[in-house]
N, C-alpha and C positions, 0 to 999 in steps of 0.2 A: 479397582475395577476388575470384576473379574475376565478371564481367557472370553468367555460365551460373549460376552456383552462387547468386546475390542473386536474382536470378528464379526458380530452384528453391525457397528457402526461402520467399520470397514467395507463392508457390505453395501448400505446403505447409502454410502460416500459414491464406491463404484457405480452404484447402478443409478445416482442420480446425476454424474458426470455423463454416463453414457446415453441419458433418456435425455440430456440436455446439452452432448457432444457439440452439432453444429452452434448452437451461441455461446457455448464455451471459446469455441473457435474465434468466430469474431472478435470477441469482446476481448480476448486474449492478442489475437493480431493488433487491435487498437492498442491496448496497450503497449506490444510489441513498436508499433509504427510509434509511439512515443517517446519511448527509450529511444531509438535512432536518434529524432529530432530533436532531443535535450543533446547526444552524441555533435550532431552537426552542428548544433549550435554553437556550441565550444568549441569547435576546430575554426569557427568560422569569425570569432569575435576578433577583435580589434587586437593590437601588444597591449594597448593603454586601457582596454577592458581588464584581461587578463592580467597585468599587472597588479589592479587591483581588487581582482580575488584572491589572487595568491598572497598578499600583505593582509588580504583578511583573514584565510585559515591560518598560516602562518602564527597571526594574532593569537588566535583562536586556539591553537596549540601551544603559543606560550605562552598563555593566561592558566590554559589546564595545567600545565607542566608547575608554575608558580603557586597555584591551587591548592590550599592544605586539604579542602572538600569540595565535594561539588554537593547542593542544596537538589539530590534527587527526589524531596516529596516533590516542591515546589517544578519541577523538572514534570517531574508524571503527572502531576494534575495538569500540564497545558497541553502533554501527551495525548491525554486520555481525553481532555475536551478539542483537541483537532480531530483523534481518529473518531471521535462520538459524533462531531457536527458532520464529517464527512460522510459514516456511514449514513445517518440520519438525512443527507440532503440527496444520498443515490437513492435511498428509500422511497424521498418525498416525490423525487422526480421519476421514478419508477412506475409510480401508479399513475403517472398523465399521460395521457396518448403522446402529449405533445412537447413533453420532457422527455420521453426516449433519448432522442438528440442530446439535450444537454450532459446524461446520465453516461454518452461517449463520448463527454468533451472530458466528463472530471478524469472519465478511463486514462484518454489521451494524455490529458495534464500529469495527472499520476505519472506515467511513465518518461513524460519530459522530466519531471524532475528529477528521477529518479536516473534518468542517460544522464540528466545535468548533471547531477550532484557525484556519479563515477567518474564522469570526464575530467568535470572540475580535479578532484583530487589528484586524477594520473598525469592531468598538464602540470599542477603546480606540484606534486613528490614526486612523479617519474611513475614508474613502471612499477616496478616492487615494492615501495611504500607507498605508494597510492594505491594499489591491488591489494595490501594488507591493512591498511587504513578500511579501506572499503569492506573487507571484510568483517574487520571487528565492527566497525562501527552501525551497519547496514543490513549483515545479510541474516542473524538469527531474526528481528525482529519480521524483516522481509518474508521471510519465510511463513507467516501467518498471516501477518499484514497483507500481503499481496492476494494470496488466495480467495482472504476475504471479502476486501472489495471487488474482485472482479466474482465471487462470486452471487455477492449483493445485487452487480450489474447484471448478470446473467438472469437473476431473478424477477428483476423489474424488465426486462427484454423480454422473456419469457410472458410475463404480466402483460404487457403492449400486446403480444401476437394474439393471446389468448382472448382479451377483449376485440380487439380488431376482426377476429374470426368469430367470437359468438359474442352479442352485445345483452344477452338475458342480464337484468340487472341482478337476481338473485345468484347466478354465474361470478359475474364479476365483483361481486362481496365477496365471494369464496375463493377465488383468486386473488384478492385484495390482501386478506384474510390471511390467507397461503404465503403470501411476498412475505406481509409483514411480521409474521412469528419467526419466518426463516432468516428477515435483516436482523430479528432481534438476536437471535445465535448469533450471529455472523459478525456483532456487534459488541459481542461478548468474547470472541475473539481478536476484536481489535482492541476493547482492554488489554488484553493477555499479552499483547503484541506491544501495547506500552510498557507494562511491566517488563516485560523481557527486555526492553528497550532503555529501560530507567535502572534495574536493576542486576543484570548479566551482562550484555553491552559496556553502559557505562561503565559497571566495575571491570573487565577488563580492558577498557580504555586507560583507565586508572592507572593500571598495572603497568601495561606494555606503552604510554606515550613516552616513557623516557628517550624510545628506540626513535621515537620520530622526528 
């Protein structure tokens, strides 16, 4: 790709963050308020919860450790059909007036799982194997992953306001129209995000579980 064309998308990225700033926000706070409540859940659960989480990554880690491979096609094909059904259902629920709501539940969910799934690690490794677990294992794929669903969300939010303020059905095809080429990008990122996921991730999980 060349210089011209990395600064056009760059560009494009900018100015569509800014012209869509306030639902960025929201949809982003939801998420944010997720993570917390995955957070509080886990400081909040039982010993005899917690005990057995931690006997299951524990497992978990010395199943891989024992592991002469790990079977990553079969790994990224449930990958790639979790973040496909996922994006595919903020999609679906995007263009119903009356699925907006749901479309901040999966936000919210998202982001519980994802406070769950740090919490979990730093109650059962501690501090600094749990903070570097969480790294390898979580934060390259995150890194796309994340932007994309909530920018899926922000799209279908945007969809709702635009229908709610002009109801011309020829309007609302072309907004429809608009959502839906933009989940399908955004959708092509969360493949990319399982790959990165099945095949950088894991291999250095691979590498560095001895440490754990």
């Amino acid at each position: 790709m060349s210089k011209n064309k990395r600064i056009k998308i760059r560009e494009a990225i900018k100015q569509h963050i800014i012209n869509n700033l306030r639902e960025y926000i929201i949809i982003l706070l939801i998420f944010i308020i997720g993570i917390f409540l995955g957070v509080f859940f886990i400081n909040n659960m039982q010993d005899e919860q917690k005990n057995e989480i931690s006997e299951y990554i524990n497992t978990f880690i010395t199943n891989l450790k024992n592991s002469s491979e790990v079977n990553n096609l079969q790994l990224l094909k449930t990958s790639i059909a979790q973040n496909v059904v996922l994006g595919v259902a903020i999609w679906f629920f995007g263009t119903t007036v009356i699925g907006i709501p749901v479309v901040f539940g999966i936000v919210l969910y998202r982001g519980f799982c994802l406070g769950y799934t740090i919490s979990t690690c730093i109650t059962v490794m501690g501090l600094s194997k749990g903070l570097l677990f969480v790294i390898i294992t979580l934060v390259l794929q995150n890194l796309i992953f994340i932007p994309a669903i909530i920018a899926i969300a922000v799209s279908g939010f945007k969809l709702y306001k635009s229908i709610v303020k002009d109801r011309k059905v020829d309007n609302i095809k072309l907004e429809i129209l608009r959502h839906t080429i933009f989940s399908l990008i955004m959708m092509i990122l969360l493949i990319i995000a399982s790959l990165v996921e099945n095949f950088v991730s894991t291999g250095i999980l691979e590498s560095t579980i001895k440490y754990f």
